[in-house]
N, C-alpha and C positions, 0 to 999 in steps of 0.2 A: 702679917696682913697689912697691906696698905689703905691708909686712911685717904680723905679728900674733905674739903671742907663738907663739901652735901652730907657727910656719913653722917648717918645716925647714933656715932657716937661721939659724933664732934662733942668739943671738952668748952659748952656757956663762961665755963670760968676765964676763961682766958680772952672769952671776949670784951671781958669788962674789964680788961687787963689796959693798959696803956694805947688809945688807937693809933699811934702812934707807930708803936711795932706792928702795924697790920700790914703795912705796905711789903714790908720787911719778912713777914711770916709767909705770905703770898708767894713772893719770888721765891723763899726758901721753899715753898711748896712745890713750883714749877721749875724750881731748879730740881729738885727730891725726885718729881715725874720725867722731868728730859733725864733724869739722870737712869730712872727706873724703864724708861723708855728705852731709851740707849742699851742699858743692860738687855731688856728684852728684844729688842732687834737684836742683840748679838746672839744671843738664846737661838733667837730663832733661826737662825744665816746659820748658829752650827747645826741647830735642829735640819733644816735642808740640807746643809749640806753630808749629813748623817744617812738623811732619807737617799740623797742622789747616790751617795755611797753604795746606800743599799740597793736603790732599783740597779744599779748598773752590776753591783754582783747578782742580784737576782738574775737580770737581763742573761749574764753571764750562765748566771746555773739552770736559766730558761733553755740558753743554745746549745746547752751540755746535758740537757738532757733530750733534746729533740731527737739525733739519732736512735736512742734507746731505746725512746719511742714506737718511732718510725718502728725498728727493729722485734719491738714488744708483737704490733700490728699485724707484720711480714709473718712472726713466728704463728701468731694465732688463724689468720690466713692460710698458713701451712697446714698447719694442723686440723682447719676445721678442711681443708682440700685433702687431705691424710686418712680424715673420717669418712668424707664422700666418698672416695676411692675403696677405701674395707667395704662401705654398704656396694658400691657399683660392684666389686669383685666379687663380693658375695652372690649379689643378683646375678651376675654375670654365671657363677659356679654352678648357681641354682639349676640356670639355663642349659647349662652344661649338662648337668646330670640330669637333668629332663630328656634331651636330646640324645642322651647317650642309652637312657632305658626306651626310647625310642628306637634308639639302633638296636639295641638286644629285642624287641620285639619285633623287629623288622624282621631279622631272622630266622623267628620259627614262622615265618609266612610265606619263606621267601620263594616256595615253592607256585603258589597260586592254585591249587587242585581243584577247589568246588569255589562256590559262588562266598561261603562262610569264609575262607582264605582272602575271598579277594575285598570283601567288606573290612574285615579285620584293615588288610594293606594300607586302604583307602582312606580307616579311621587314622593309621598309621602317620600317611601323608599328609592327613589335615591336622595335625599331630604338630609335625614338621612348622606346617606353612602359619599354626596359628603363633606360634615361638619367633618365627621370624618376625610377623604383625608388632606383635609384643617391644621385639628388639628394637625395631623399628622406630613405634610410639613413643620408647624408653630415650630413643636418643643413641640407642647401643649399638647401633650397626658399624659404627665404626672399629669394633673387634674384627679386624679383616677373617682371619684365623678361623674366630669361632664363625663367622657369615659366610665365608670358604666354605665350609665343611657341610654348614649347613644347605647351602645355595645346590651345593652338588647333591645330597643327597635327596632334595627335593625334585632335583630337574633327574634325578639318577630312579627315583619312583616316577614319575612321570613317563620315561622311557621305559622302564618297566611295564608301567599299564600296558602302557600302546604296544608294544612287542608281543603281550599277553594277549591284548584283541584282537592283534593280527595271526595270531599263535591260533585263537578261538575262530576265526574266520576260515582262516585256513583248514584245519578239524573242520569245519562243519562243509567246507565244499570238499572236501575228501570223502567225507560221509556222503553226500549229493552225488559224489562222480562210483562211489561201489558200488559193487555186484546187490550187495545186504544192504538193507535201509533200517536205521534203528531210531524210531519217530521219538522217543525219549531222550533219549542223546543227544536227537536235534534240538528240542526242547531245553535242557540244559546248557547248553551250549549259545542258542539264543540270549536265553537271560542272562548269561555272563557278559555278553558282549555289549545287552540293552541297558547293563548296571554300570559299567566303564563307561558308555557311550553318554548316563545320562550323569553320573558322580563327573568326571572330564568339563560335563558341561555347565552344570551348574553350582559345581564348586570350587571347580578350578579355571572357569571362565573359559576354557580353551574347545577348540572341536577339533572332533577326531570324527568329523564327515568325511574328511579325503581318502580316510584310512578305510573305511566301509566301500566306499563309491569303485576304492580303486582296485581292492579285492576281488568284489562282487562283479564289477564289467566281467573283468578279465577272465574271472569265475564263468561265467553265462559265455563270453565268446568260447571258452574254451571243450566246455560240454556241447556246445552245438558240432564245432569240428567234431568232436569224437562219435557224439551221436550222427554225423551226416557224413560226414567225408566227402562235403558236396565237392564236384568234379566236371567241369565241363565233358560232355559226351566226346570220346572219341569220333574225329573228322573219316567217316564214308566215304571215298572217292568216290566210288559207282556211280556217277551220272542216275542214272536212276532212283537213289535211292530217297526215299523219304523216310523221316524219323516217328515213329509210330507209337511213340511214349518210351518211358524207361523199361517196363517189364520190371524185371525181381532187383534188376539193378539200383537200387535208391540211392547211389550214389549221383547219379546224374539226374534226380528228381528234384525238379527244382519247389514242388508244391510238398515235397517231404520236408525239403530244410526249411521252408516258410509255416510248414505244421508243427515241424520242432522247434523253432523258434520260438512261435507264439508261444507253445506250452511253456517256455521255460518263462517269458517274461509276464506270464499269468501267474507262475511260481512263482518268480525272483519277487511282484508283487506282493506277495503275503506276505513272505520270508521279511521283508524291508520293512513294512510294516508292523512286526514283532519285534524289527530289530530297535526300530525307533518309534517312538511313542508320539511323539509328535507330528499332528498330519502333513503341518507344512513341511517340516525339515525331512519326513519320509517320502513326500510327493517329488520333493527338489533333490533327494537323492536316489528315488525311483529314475528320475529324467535322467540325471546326471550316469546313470549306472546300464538303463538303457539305449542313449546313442550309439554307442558304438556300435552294439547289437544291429538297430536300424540302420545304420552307415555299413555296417557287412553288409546288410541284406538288401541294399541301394549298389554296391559294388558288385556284389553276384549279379544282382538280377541286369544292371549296366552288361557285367560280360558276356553273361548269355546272352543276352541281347544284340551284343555288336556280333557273339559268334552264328545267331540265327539270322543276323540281317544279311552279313558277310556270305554265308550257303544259303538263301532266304529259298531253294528250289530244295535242296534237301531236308534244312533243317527250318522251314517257315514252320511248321504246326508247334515247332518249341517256343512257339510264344506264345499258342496256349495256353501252357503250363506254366510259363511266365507269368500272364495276365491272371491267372487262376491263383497262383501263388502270390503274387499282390495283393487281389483282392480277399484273401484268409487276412494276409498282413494291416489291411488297412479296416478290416472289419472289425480285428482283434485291437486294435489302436484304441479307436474312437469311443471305446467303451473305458480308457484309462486316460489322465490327466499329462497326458504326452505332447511333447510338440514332435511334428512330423518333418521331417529334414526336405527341404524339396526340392533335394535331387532326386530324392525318391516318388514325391509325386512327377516330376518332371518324366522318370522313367516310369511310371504306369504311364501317364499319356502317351508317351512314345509309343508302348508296346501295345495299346490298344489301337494307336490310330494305324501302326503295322498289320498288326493281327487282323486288320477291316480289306487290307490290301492283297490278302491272302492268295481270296477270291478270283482276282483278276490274274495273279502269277500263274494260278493253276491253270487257267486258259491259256496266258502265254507260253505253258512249259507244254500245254498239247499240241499248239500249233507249230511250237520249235521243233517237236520228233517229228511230225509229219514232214516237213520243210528240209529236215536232213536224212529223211528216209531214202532208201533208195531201193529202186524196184527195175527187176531184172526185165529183160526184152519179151520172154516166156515163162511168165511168173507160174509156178506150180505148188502154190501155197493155200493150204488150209488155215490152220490158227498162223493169225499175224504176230508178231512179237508186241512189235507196237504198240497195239492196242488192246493186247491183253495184258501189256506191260502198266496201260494207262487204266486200265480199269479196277485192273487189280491195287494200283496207285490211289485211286477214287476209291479204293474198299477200306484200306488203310487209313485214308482222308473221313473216313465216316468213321472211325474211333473217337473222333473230337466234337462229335454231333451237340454235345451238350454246348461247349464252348462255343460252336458254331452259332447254333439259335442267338445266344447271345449279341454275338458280333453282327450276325446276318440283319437284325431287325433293325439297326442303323444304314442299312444299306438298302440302295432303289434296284428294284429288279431289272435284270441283264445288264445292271452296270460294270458288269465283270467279265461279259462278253467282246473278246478281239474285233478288232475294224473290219478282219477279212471273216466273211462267211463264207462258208463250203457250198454248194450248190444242193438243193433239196433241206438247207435247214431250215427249223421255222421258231423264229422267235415267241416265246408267250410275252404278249404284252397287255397282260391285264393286271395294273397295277392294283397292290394290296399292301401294308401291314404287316400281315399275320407271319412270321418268323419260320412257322413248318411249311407253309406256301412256300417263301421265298426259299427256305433252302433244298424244298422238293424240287423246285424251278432250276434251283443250280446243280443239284447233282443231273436231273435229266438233259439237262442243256451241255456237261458235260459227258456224259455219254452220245447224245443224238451229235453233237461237234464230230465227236471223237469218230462217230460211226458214218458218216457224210465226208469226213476228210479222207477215211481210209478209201473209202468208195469211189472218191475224184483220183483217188494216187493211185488204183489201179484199173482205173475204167478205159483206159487206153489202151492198156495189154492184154487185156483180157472180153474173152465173148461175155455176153451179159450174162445168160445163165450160170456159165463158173466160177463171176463175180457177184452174183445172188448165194451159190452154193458157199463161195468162201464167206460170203458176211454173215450168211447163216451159221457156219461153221464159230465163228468170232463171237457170233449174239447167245451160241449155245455155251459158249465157254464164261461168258460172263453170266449167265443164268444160273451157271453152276456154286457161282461167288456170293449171285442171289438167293440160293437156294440154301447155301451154307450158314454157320453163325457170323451172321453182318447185318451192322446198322441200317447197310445202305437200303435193303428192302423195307425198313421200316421209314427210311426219313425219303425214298421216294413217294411213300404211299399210293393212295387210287390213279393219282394225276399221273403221276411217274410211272409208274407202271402200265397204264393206259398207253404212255409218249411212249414208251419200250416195244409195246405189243406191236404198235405201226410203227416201230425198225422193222418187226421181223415180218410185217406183212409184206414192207418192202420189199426186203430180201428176198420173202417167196414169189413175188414177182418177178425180177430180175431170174430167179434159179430157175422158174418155171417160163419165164418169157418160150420157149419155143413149144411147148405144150400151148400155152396160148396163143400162139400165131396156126398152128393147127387147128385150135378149136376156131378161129375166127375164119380159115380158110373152109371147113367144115360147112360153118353156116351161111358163107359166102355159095358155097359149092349147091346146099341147099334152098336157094331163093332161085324162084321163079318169075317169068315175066309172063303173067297168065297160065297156061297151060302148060309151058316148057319149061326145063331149066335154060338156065346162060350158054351151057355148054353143051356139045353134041354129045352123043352115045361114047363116040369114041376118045374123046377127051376126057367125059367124066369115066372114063375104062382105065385112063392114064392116070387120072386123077386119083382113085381110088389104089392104084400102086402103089402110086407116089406117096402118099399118105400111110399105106400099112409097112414101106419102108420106114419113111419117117418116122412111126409110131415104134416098132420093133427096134430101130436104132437108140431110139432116144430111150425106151422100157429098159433096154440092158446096159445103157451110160448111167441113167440113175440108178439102176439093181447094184452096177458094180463101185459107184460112189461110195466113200466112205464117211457115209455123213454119219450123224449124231440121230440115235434111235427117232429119238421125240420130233426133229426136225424132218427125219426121213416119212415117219406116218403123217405128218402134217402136209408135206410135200403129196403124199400119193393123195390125200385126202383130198386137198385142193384141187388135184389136176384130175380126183375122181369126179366132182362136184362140176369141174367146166366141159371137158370133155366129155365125158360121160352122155351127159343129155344133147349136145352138139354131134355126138355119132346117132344117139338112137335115131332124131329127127333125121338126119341125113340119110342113114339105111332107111326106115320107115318111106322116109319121100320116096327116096329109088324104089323100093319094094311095091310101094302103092301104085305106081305110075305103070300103067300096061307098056308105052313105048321105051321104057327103060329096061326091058327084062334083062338086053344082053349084058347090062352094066353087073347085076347080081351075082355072075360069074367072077367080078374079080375082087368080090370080097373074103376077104380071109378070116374075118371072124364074125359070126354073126353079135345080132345084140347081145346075148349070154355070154358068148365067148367074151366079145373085147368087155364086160362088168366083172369077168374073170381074173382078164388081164389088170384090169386096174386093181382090182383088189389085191393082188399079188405083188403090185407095185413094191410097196411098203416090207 
């Protein structure tokens, strides 16, 4: 232990010791401390430099260990990557084996038979798709291999469904196009398609709208061809001829394929609406499923069209049936949420604003046969062809009476009447409205034309009476037409038939003109100026020759005529009714008159006798 004076156990004795040595004691103290000093600085210089020793081999076994470190680190790293990887493989195998008793239940479904198969599939597929979610979230999708297998065997159900709906689609318009309908069947078959159509959709986000739409058109155009076989009408040459409907043919009917139609997209209506549950996505696949359907029935009706405007003299009344057949189509429309294509309106206004034109063609087509008639220098003709060819045309033309009234009541009366009139025609011009008016006005307007033109085109060749006899012969032939089953007597009615009766008064005029120039010479012969006749004894002697030739010539031309029963009694009637009373008065005067006796002798039939002869007439 080292002392210092301060210590507490400094040694009093020695201070009373000699002061002398104090000086002396002092330095050997401070010599004692430098010296103890010195020691301890050297102490300490070895102490550092012990210490520096040390840090620098530490230093040393610091840097010698830091790889090992490092190393220790890497391994544990490894290893905790080594762990994650067993747990990732594991999840991954899990996956696996999920996916694969997936497959194995895929399997026994794989057939799809009833609706329980195809649920089954579906749960199957969502099965699939929620594994891959999984993989996904996990971070695991980069297993190409297992996401490969997976990816296909989801998009390989997928294709399956839809194969299967198209599969079910198919079945049920195979069922729609047989002999046999089996309404449960249908039913089944529906809801298989309506369970695909709505699992697809909302659980697999995808639509399978195309796949119905494109089915079902093609479905519906194709039953219509089968059900119609619609066919433009074979092209009539015969100038003559007019088309007078289809008859049994319905092939060429064009208001059958517009009735089949309708039917089918009233159907295919329901049908879509069972298939799809949803109004809107069934209204926009009704649309989408019926254009085509209306786009055929805008291209029919187009053809027919261009083929009735093309022959518009033979085949104008097929537009009719055209315009008939539109409006079924546009009826049956507007009762469903359709858009209407308007080419298809375009061609109803077409064939309406045709169909109004009709009218005026059929005048133009009478006055073209008159105009290329040709009539011999000594015509010896009874029934004209002509115009029994034209009225019987007109009998024909009254098949469409219903369609007419239609058409007629936008139309002004005699607007259908040609520029040139025939001589003795008379127009009616009292304007009306009323549809059976107007079309009574035009069927009689066609006949009375018809019957004035033939009358001009033989009135030069012919003596009047023979050309009375022949128009009566014409007006009996077309009586016959009226008397038969035909619209025309009913769509002439009172009016018509009235304008008919004075043709044939006509005719009896014209047939009978030289009986009426007898009777007028009769009553001529009969007038007196006071007392006398006109004529002497001996003239009226010639007179009455002249006349009972006359009368006997003309009795045995009409006896030997071969007119038509009904016109022949009507003939004798008339010429009984004018002559008749024009001889009694005539004999009567001579008979009464004392200075006419000698005339009495040259009568050949008394009153009795000639009311003999006339009635014998006939």
């Amino acid at each position: 232990m080292l002392l210092s004076p301060t210590s507490s156990v400094f040694d009093n004795g020695a201070s009373r010791r000699s002061s002398k040595l104090a000086i002396d004691e002092d330095e050997a103290d401070l010599t004692v401390l430098s010296e103890n000093l010195e020691n301890m600085n050297g102490y300490c210089n070895e102490i550092s430099d012990k210490l520096r020793q040390i840090s620098i081999k530490n230093s040393d076994a610091i840097r010698g260990m830091k790889p090992l470190i490092l190393k220790i680190n890497t391994l544990k790293l490894q290893q905790k990557n080594i762990n994650a990887t067993e747990a990732v493989i594991h999840k991954v195998k899990e996956y696996a084996s999920s996916i694969k008793k997936l497959d194995v239940s895929l399997g026994s479904v794989a057939d799809l038979r009833n609706l329980d198969q195809i649920g089954k599939y579906c749960n199957i597929l969502s099965g699939y798709e929620r594994i891959r979610g999984e993989l996904i979230k996990r971070g695991l999708n980069g297993f190409q291999g297992l996401m490969k297998g997976l990816n296909h065997s989801i998009n390989d159900c997928e294709g399956t469904l839809k194969y299967e709906m198209k599969a079910e689609l198919k079945r049920l318009s195979e069922l729609e196009s047989g002999l046999t309908f089996n309404k449960d069947e249908e039913r089944v078959l529906i809801k298989q398609v309506e369970f695909i159509y709505e699992y697809m959709k909302n659980e697999r986000s995808k639509s399978t709208l195309d796949i119905i739409v494109s089915n079902r058109s093609s479905h519906v155009l194709k039953l219509l061809k089968e059900r119609t076989g619609i066919t433009l009408p074979n092209l009539v040459k015969d100038q003559n001829y007019l088309y007078g409907g289809c008859g049994k043919d319905l092939r060429i009917s064009f208001v059958n394929y517009t009735g089949q139609a309708m039917q089918l997209l009233v159907s295919e209506f329901g049908i879509v609406s069972k298939l799809i549950a949803s109004t809107r996505e069934s209204q926009a696949a009704f649309n989408k499923i019926i254009a085509p359907l209306l786009q055929h029935i805008s291209d029919t009706g187009n053809s027919f069209l261009t083929f009735a405007s093309k022959n518009k003299y033979a085949y104008a009344t097929l537009l009719y049936e055209i315009v008939d057949g539109l409006s079924v189509v546009f009826s049956t429309v507007q009762k469903f949420p359709l858009e209407t294509p308007e080419d298809l309106m375009t061609t109803f206004e077409d064939c309406k604003s045709r169909a109004r034109l009709i009218f005026q063609q059929l005048f133009e087509f009478i006055h073209q046969r008159y105009v290329e008639m040709v009539v011999t220098e000594h015509p010896n003709e009874t029934l004209n062809n002509t115009f029994m060819m034209l009225v019987t045309r007109l009998n024909k033309f009254s098949l469409f009476k219903e369609q007419q009234l239609q058409v007629i009541s936008q139309t002004r009366i005699g607007s259908w009447l040609p520029q040139y009139r025939p001589k003795g025609f008379q127009e009616i011009r009292t304007m009306s409205n009323d549809p059976l008016f107007l079309l009574s006005t035009f069927y009689s307007d066609a006949i009375e034309y018809s019957f004035y033109m033939l009358a001009e085109k033989f009135e030069p060749h012919m003596l009047e009476e023979d050309l009375g006899v022949m128009l009566l012969f014409n007006l009996d032939g077309f009586q016959n037409l009226l008397d038969s089953k035909s619209n025309m007597k009913n769509i002439l009615g009172q009016q018509g038939i009235s304008r008919v009766e004075r043709l044939k008064k006509k005719a009896i005029d014209k047939a009978t003109s030289g009986w009426s120039d007898m009777t007028t010479k009769l009553m001529e012969a009969s007038t007196k100026q006071g007392d006398s006749f006109n004529m002497s004894n001996k003239e009226m002697g010639k007179f009455v020759d002249s006349f009972t030739r006359s009368f006997n010539e003309n009795y045995h031309k009409l006896q030997n005529k071969n007119l038509p029963p009904f016109f022949k009694k009507e003939l004798a009637q008339n010429i009984r009714k004018m002559l008749g009373p024009a001889y009694r008065v005539f004999y009567m005067s001579v008979a009464q008159d004392s200075s006419a006796k000698s005339v009495l002798k040259h009568f050949k039939y008394s009153i009795g006798d000639f009311e003999h002869q006339l009635v014998t007439l006939a």
